[in-house]
C-alpha positions in Angstrom: -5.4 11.2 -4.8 -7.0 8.3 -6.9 -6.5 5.9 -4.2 -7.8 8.0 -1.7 -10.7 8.7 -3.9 -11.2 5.0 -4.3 -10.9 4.3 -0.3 -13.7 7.2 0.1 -16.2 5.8 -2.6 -16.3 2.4 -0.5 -16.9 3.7 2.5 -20.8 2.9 3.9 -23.3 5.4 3.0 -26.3 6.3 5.1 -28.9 6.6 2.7 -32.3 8.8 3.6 -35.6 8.5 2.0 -38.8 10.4 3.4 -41.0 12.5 1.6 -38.8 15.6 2.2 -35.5 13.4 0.8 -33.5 12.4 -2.4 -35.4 9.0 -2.0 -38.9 8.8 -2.0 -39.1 5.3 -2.3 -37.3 2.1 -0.3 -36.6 0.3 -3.7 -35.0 3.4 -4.7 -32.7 3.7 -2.0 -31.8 0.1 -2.0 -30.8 0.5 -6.2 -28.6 3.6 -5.2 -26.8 1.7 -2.9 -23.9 -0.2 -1.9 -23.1 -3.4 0.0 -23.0 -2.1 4.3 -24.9 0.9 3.7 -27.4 1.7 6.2 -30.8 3.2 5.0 -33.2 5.3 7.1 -36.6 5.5 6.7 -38.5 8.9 8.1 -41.7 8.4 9.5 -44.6 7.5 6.5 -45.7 5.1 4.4 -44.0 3.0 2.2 -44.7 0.1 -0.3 -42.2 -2.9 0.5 -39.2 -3.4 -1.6 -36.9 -6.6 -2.5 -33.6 -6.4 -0.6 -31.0 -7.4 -2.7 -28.2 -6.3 -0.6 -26.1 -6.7 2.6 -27.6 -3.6 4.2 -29.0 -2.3 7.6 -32.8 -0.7 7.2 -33.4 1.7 9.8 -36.9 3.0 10.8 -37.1 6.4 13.4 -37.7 4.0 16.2 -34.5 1.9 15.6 -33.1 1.4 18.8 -36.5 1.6 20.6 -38.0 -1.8 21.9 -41.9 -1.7 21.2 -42.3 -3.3 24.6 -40.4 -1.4 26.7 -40.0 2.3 25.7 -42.4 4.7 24.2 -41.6 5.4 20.2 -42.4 8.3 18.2 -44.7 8.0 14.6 -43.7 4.8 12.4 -42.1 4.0 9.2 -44.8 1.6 8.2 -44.4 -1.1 5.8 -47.3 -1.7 3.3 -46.4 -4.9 1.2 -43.1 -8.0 1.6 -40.1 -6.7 2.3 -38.5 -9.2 0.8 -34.4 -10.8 2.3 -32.4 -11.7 -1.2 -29.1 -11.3 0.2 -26.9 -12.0 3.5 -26.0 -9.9 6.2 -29.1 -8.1 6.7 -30.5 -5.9 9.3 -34.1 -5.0 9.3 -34.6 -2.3 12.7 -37.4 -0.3 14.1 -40.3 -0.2 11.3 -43.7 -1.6 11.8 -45.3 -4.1 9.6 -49.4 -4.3 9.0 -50.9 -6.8 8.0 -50.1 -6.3 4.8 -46.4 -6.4 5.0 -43.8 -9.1 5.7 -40.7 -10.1 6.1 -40.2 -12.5 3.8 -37.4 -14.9 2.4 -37.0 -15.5 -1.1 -37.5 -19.4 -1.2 -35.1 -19.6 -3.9 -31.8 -19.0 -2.3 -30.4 -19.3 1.1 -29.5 -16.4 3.6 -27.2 -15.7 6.2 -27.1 -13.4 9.3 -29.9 -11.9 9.6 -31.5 -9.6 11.9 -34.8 -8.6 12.6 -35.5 -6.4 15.9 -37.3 -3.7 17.5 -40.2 -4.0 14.9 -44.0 -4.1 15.8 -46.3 -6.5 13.5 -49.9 -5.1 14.1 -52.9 -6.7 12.6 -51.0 -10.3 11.8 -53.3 -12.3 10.0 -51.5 -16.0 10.2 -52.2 -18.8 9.3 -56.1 -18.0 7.9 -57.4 -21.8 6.6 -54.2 -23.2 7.3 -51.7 -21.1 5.4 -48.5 -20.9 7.4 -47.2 -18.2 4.9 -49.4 -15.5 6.3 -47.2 -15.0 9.3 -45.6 -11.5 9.5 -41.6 -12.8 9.6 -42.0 -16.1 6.8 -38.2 -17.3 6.5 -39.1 -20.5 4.2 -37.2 -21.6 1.7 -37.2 -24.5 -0.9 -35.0 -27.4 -1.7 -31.9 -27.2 -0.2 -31.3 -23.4 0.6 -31.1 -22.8 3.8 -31.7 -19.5 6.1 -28.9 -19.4 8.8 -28.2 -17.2 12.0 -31.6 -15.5 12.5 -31.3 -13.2 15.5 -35.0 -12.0 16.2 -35.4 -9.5 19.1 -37.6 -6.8 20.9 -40.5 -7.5 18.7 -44.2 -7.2 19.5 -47.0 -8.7 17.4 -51.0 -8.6 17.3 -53.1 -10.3 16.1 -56.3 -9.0 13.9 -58.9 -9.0 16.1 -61.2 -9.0 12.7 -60.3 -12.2 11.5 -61.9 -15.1 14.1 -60.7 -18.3 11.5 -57.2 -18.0 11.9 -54.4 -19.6 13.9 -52.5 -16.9 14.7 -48.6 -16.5 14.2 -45.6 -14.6 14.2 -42.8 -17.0 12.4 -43.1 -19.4 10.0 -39.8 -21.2 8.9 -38.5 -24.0 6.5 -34.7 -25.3 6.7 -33.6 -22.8 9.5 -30.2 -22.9 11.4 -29.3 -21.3 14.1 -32.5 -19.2 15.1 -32.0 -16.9 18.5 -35.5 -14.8 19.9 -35.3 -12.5 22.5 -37.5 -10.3 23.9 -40.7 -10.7 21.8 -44.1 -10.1 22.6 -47.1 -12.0 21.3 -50.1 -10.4 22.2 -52.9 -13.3 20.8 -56.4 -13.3 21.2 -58.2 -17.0 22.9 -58.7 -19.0 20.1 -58.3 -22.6 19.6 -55.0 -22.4 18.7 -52.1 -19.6 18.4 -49.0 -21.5 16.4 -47.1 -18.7 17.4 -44.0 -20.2 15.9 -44.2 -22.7 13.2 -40.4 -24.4 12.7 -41.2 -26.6 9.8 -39.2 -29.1 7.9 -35.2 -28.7 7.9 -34.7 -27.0 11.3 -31.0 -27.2 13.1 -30.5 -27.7 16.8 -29.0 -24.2 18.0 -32.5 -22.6 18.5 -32.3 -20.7 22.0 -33.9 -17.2 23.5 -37.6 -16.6 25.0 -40.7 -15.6 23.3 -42.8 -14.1 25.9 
């Protein structure tokens, strides 16, 4: 029986948090759980959270590309969600301009996956600062951030902010970096970075941004 128990306890959780859930918040479901659970985000608001864990977050439209398919109401993200851990999977939420997804620039990452999310209202790049862009993956020194799969996204821009040079990724020692399927849907301006590499990128970058 104890081994038994043991073998159940490790088994991945799904995790719910919504308004009418256990979890209200996202940083509350990330403390409760465990390395490969999956959490699922109802439809709402929520603030962003550091993710400390190997875990797959799940919006209601995972699944659903933005550009493609019709999705039902968002799980909108408010403030940096912010990748602390490998093995991460990050899947049908919408960003505003407000909200990232952001590296920690202390410490390197691995396999991580960002897809089927819409960035509305991206702000990038205002006087200059790269850091603005709704998916930054810099990070300092020698940490690296390694197999990046980034697919069946759509980004804005903020049709408010006429300074700006808009873009989606901003990057600092990246390896391996695949994007498919994205849409960037940029106003005429001067310039549109759209994707900013920076210092430290690997040769393996492959996939289409349309």
């Amino acid at each position: 029986y104890a081994q038994w128990a043991e073998k159940e306890s490790s088994m991945p959780k799904v995790i719910k948090v919504g308004a009418e859930e256990e979890y209200k918040t996202l940083a509350d479901a990330i403390a409760a759980a465990s390395k490969g659970d999956t959490i699922v985000l109802a439809a709402g608001e929520y603030a962003g959270a550091t993710i400390d864990k190997s875990l797959t977050i799940k919006g209601p439209n995972a699944g659903v590309n933005p550009n493609t398919a019709t999705r039902g109401a968002e799980a909108i993200i408010t403030s940096d969600l912010v990748i602390a851990n490998d093995n991460i999977v990050i899947d049908g939420i919408t960003l505003t301009g407000a909200g990232r997804v952001k590296a920690l620039a202390s410490q390197s990452a691995d396999a991580i996956t960002l897809t089927n999310i819409i960035a509305d209202k991206c702000t990038s790049n205002v006087g200059n600062l790269s850091n603005t862009a709704p998916f930054d993956l810099a990070v300092d020194g020698s940490n690296v951030v390694s197999n990046v799969v980034i697919s069946n996204n759509k980004f804005s821009t903020d049709e408010t902010i006429k300074n700006d040079r808009p873009m989606i990724l901003h990057t600092k020692n990246i390896h391996n970096l695949t994007m498919d399927n994205n849409v960037f849907v940029a106003r005429s301006v001067n310039y549109n970075d759209a994707v900013k590499l920076g210092n430290g990128a690997s040769v393996g970058i492959t996939g289409a941004l349309i």
